[in-house]
N, CA, C and O atoms as a printed pandas DataFrame, in Angstrom:
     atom_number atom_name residue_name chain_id  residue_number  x_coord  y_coord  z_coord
0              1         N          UNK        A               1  -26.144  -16.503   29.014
1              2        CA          UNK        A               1  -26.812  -16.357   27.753
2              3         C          UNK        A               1  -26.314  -15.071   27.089
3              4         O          UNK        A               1  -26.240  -14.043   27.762
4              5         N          UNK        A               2  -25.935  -15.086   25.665
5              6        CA          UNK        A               2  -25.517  -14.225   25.284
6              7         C          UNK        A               2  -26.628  -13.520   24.541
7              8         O          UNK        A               2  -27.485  -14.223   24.005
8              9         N          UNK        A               3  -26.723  -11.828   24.428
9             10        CA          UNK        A               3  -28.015  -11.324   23.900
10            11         C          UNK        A               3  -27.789   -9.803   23.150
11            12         O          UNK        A               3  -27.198   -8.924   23.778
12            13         N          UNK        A               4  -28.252   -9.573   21.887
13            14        CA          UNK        A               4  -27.329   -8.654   21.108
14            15         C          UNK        A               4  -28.566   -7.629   22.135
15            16         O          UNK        A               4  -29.639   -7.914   22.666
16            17         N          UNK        A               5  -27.865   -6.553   22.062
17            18        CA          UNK        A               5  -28.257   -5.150   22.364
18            19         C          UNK        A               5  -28.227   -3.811   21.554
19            20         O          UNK        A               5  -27.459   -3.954   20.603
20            21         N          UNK        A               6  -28.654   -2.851   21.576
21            22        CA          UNK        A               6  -28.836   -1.601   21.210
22            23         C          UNK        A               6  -28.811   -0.608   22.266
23            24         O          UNK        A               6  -29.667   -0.440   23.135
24            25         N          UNK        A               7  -27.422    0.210   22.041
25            26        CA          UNK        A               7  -27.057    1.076   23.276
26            27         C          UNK        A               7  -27.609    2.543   22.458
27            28         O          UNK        A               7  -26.988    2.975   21.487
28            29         N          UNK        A               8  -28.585    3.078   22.880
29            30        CA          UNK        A               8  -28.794    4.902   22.175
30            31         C          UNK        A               8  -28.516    5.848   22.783
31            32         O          UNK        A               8  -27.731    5.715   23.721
32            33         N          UNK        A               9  -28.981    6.958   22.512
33            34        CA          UNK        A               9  -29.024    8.267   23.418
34            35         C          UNK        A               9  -30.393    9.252   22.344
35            36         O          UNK        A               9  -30.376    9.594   21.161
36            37         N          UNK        A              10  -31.147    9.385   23.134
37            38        CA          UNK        A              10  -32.058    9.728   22.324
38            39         C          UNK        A              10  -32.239   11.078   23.249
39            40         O          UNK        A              10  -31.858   10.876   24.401
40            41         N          UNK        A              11  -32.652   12.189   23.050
41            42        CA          UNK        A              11  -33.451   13.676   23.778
42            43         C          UNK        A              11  -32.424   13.320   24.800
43            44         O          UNK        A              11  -33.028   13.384   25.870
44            45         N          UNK        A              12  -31.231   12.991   25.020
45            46        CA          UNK        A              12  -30.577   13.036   26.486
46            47         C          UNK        A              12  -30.639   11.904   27.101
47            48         O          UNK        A              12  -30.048   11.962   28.180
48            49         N          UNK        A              13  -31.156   10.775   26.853
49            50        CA          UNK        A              13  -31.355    9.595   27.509
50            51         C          UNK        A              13  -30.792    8.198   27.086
51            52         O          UNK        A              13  -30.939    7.645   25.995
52            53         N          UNK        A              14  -30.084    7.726   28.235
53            54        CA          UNK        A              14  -29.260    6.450   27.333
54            55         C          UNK        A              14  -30.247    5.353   27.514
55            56         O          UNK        A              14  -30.996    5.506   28.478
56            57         N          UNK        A              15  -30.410    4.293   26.809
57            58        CA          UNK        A              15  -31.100    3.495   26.329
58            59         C          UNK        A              15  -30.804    2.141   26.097
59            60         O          UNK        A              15  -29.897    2.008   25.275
60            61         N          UNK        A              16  -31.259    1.095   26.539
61            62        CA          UNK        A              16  -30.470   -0.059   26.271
62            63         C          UNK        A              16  -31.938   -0.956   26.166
63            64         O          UNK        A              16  -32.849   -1.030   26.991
64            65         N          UNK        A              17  -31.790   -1.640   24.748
65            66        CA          UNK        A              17  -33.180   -2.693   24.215
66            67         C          UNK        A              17  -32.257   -4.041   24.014
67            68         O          UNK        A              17  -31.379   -4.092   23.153
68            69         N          UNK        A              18  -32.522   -4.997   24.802
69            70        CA          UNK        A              18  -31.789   -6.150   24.504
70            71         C          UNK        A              18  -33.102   -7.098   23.591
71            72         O          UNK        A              18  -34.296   -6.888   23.807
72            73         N          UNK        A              19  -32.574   -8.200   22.510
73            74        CA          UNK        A              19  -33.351   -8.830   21.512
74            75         C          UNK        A              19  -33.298  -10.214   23.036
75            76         O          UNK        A              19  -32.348  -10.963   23.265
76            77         N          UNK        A              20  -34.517  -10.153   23.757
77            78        CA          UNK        A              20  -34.235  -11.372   24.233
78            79         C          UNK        A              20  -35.816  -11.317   25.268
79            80         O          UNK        A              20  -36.407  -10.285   25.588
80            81         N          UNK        A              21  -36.222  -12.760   25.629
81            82        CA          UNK        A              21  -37.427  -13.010   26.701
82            83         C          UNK        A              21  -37.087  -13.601   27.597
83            84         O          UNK        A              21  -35.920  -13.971   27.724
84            85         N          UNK        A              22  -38.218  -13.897   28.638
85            86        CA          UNK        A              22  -38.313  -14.843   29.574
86            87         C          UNK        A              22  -38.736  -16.102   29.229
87            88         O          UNK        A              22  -39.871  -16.040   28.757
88            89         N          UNK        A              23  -38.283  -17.259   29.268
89            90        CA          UNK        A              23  -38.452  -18.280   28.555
90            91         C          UNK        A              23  -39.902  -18.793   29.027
91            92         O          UNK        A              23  -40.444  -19.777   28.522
92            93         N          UNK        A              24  -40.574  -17.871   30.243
93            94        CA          UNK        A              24  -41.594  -18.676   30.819
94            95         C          UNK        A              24  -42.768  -17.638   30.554
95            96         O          UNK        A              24  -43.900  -17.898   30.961
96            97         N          UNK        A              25  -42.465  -16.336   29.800
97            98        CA          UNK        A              25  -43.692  -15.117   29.180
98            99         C          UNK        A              25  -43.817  -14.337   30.197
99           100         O          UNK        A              25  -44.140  -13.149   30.168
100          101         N          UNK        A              26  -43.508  -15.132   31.327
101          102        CA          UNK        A              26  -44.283  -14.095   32.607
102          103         C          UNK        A              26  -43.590  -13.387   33.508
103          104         O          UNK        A              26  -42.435  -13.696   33.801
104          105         N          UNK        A              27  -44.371  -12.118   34.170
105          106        CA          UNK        A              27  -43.910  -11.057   34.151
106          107         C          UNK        A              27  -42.647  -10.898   34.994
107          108         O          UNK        A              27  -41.743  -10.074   34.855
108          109         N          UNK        A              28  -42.816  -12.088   36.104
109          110        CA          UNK        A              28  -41.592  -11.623   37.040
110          111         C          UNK        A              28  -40.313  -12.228   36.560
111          112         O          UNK        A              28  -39.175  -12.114   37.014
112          113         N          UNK        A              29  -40.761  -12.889   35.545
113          114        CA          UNK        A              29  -39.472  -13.781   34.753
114          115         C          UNK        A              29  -38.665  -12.504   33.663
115          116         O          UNK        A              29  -37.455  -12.315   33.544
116          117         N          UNK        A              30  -39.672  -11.849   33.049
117          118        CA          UNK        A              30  -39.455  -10.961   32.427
118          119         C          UNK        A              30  -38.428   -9.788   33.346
119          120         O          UNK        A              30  -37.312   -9.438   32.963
120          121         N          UNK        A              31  -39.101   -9.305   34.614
121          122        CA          UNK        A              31  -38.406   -8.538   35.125
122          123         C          UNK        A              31  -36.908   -9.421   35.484
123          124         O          UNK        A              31  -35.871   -8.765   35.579
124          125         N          UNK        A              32  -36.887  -10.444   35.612
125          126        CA          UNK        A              32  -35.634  -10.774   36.120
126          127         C          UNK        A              32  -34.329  -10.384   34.813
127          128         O          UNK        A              32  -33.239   -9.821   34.915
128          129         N          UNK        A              33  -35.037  -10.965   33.659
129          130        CA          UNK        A              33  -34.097  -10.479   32.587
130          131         C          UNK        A              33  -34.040   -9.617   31.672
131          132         O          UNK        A              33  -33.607   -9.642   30.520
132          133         N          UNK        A              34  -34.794   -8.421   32.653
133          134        CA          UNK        A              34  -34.743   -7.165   32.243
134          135         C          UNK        A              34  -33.270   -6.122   33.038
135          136         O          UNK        A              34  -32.386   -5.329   32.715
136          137         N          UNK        A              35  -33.958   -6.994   34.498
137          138        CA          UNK        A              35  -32.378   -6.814   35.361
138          139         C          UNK        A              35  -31.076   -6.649   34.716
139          140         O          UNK        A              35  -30.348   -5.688   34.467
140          141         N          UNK        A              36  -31.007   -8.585   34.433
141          142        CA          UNK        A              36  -29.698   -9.086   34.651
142          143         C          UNK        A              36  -29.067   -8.151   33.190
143          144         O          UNK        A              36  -27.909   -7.755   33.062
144          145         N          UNK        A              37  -30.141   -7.973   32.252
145          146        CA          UNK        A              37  -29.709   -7.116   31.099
146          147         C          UNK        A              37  -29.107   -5.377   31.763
147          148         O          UNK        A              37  -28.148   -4.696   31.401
148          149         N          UNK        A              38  -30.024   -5.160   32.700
149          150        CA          UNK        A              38  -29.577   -3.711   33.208
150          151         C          UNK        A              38  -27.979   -3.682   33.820
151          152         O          UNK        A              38  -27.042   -2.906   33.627
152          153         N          UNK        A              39  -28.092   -4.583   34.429
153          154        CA          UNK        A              39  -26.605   -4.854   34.898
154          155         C          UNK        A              39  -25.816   -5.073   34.110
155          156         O          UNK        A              39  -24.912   -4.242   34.203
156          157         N          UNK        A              40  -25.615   -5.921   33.179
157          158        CA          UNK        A              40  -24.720   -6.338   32.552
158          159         C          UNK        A              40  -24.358   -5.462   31.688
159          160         O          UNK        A              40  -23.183   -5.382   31.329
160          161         N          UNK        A              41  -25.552   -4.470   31.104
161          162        CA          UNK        A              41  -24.990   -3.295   30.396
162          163         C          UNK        A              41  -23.914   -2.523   31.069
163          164         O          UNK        A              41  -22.852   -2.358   30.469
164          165         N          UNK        A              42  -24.115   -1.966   32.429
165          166        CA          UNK        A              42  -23.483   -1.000   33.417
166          167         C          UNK        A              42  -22.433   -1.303   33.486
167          168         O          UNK        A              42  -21.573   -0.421   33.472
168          169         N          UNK        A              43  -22.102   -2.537   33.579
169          170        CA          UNK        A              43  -20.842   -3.628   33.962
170          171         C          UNK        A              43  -19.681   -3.547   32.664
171          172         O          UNK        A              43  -18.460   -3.402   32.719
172          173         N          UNK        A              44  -20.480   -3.681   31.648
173          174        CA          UNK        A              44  -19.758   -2.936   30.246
174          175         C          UNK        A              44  -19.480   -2.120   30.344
175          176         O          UNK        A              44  -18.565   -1.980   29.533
176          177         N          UNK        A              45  -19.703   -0.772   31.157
177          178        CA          UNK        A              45  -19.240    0.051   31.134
178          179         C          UNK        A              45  -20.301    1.031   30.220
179          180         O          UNK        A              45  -19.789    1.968   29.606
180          181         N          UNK        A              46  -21.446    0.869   30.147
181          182        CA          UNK        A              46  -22.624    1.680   29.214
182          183         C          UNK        A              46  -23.736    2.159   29.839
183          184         O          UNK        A              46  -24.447    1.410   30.510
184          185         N          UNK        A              47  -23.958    3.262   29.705
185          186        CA          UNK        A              47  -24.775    4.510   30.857
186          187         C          UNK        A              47  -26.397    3.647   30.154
187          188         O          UNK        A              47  -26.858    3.322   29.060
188          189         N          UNK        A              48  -26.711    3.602   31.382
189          190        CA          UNK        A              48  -28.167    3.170   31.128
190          191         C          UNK        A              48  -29.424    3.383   31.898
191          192         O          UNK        A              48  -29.636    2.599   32.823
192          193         N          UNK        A              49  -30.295    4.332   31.657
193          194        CA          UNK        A              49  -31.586    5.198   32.142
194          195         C          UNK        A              49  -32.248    4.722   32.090
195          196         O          UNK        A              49  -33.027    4.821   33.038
196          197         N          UNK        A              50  -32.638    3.677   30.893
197          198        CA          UNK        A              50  -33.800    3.029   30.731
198          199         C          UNK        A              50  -33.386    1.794   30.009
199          200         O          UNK        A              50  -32.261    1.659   29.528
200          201         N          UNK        A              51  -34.331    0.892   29.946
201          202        CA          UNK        A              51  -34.102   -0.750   29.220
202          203         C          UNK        A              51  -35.655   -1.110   28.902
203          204         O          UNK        A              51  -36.769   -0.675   29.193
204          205         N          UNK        A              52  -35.046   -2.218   28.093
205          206        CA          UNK        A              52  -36.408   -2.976   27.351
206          207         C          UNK        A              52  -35.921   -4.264   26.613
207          208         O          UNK        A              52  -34.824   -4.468   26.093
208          209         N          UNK        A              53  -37.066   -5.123   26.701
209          210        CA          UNK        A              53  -36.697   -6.076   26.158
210          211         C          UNK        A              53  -37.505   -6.302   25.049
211          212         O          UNK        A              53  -38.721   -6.250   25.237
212          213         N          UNK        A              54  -36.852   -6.679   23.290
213          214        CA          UNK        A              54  -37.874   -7.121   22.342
214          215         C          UNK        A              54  -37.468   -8.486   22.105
215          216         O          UNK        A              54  -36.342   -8.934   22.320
216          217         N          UNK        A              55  -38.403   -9.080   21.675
217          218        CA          UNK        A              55  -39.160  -10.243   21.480
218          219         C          UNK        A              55  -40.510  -10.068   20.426
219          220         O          UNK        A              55  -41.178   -9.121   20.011
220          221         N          UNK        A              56  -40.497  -11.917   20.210
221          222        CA          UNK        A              56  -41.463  -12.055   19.417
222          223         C          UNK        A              56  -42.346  -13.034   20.115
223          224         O          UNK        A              56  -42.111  -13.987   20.858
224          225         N          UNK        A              57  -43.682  -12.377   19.537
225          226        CA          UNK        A              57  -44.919  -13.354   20.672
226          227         C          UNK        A              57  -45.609  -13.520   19.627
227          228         O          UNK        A              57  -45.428  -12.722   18.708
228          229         N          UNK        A              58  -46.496  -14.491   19.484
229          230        CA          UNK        A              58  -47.793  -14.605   18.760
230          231         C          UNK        A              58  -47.305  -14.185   17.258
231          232         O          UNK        A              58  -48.252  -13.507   16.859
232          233         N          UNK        A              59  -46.327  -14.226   16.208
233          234        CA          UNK        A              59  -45.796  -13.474   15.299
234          235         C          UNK        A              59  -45.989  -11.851   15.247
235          236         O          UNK        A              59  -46.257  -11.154   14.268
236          237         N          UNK        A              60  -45.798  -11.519   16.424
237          238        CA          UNK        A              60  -46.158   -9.931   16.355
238          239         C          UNK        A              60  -44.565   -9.583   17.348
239          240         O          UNK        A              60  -44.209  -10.340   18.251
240          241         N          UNK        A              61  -43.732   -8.252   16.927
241          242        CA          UNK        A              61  -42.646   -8.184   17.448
242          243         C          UNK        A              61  -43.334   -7.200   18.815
243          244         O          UNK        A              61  -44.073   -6.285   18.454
244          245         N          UNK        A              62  -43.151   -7.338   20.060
245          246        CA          UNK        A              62  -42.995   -7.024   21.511
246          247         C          UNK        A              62  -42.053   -5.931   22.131
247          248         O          UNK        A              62  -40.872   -5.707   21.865
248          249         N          UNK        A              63  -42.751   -5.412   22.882
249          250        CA          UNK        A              63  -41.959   -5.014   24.189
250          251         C          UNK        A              63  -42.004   -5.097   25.216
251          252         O          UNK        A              63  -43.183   -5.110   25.570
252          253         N          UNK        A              64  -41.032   -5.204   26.382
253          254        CA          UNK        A              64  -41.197   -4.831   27.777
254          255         C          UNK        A              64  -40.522   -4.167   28.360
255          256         O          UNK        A              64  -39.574   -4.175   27.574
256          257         N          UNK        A              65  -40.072   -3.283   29.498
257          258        CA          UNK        A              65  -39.471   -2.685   30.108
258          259         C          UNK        A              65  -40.296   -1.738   30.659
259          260         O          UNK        A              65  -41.406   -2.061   31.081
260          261         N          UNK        A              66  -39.744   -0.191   30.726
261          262        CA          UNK        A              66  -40.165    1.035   31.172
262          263         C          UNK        A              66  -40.987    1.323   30.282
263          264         O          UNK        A              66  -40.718    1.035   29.116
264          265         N          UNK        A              67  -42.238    1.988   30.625
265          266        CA          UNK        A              67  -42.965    2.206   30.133
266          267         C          UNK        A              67  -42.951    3.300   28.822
267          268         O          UNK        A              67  -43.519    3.094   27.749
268          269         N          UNK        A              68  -42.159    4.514   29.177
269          270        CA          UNK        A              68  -42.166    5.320   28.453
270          271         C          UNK        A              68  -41.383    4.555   27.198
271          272         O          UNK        A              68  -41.885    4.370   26.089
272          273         N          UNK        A              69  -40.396    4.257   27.499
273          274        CA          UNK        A              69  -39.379    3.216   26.598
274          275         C          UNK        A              69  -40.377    2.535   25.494
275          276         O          UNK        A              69  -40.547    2.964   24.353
276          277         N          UNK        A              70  -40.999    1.386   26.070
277          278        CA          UNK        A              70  -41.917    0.892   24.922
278          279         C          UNK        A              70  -42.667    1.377   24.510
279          280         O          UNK        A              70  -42.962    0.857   23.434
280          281         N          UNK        A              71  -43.422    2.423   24.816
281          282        CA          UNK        A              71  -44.330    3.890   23.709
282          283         C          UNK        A              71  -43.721    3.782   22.816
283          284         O          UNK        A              71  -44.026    3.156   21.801
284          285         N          UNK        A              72  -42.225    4.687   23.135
285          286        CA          UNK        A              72  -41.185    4.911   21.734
286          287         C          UNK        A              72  -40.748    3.752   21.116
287          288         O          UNK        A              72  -39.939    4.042   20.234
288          289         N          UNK        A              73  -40.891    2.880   21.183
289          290        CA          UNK        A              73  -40.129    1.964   20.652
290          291         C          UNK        A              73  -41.649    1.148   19.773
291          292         O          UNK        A              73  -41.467    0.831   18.598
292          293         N          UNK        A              74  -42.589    0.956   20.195
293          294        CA          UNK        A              74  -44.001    0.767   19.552
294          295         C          UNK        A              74  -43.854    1.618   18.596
295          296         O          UNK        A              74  -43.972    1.075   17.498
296          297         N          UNK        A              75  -43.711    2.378   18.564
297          298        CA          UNK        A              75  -43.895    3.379   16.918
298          299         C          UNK        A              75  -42.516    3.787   16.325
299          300         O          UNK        A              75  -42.599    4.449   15.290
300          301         N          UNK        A              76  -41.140    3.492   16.827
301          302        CA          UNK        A              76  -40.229    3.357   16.431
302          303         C          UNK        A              76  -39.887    2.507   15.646
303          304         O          UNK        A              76  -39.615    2.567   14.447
304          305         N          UNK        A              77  -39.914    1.380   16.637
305          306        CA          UNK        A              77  -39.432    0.123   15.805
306          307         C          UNK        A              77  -38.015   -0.073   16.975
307          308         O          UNK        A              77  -37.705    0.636   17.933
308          309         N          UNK        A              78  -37.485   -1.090   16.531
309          310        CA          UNK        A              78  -35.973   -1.647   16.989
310          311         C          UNK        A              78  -34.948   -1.002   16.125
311          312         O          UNK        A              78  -34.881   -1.236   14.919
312          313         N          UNK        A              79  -34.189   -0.228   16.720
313          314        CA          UNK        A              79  -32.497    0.176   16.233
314          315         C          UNK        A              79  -31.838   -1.115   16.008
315          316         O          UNK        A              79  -32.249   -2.213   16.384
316          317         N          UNK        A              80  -30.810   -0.867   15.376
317          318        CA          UNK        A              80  -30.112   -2.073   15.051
318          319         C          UNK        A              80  -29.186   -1.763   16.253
319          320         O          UNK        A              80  -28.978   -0.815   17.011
320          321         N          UNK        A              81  -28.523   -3.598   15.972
321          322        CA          UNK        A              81  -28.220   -3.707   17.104
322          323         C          UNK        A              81  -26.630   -3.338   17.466
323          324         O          UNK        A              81  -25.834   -3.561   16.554
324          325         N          UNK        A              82  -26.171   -2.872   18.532
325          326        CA          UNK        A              82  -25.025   -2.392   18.471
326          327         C          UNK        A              82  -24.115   -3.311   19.427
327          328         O          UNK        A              82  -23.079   -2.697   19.682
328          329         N          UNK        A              83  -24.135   -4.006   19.766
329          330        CA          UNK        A              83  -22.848   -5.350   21.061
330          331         C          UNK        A              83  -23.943   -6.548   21.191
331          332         O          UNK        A              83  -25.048   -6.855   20.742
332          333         N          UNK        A              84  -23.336   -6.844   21.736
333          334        CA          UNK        A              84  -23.725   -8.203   21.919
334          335         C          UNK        A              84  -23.026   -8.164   24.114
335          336         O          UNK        A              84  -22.115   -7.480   24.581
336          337         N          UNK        A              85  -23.957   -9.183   24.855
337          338        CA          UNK        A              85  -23.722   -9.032   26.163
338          339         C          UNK        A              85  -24.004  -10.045   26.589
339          340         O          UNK        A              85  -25.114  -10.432   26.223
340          341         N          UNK        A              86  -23.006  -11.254   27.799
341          342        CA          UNK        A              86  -23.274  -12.113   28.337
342          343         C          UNK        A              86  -24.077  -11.405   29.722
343          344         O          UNK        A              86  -23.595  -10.610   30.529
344          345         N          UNK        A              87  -25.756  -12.110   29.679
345          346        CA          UNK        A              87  -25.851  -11.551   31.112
346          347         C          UNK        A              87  -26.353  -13.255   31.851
347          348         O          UNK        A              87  -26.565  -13.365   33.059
């Protein structure tokens, strides 16, 4: 599955938010393609500290990942997106 991404560096920290879900909502599904996103970034060759995944639920835009990650990103918003990644 191919899934656009957003690679940052924010206060020192690299960052990777892929636009993508678990097709089944739930959580361990979520963690799985929070993974295969963590990897596949690395594998590119892109330093990555933290990850998250956005999505849309209920018409309201989402997050998941690390916790601190989706704080910032709840009152951020989504960066645009910078590659695109088969994971």
């Amino acid at each position: 599955m191919k899934v656009k991404i957003a690679h940052l560096r924010v206060q020192g920290i690299n960052f990777v938010i892929a636009g993508a879900d678990a097709t089944t909502g739930l959580q361990h599904d979520r963690d799985a393609v929070l993974k295969r996103v963590w990897i596949s970034a690395r594998r590119a060759g892109l330093r990555v500290d933290k990850a998250a995944l956005a999505f849309h639920e209920g018409g309201r835009l989402r997050f998941y990942g690390t916790p601190d990650l989706v704080r910032y990103l709840a009152t951020s918003g989504v960066p645009g997106w910078t590659h695109t990644l088969e994971i």
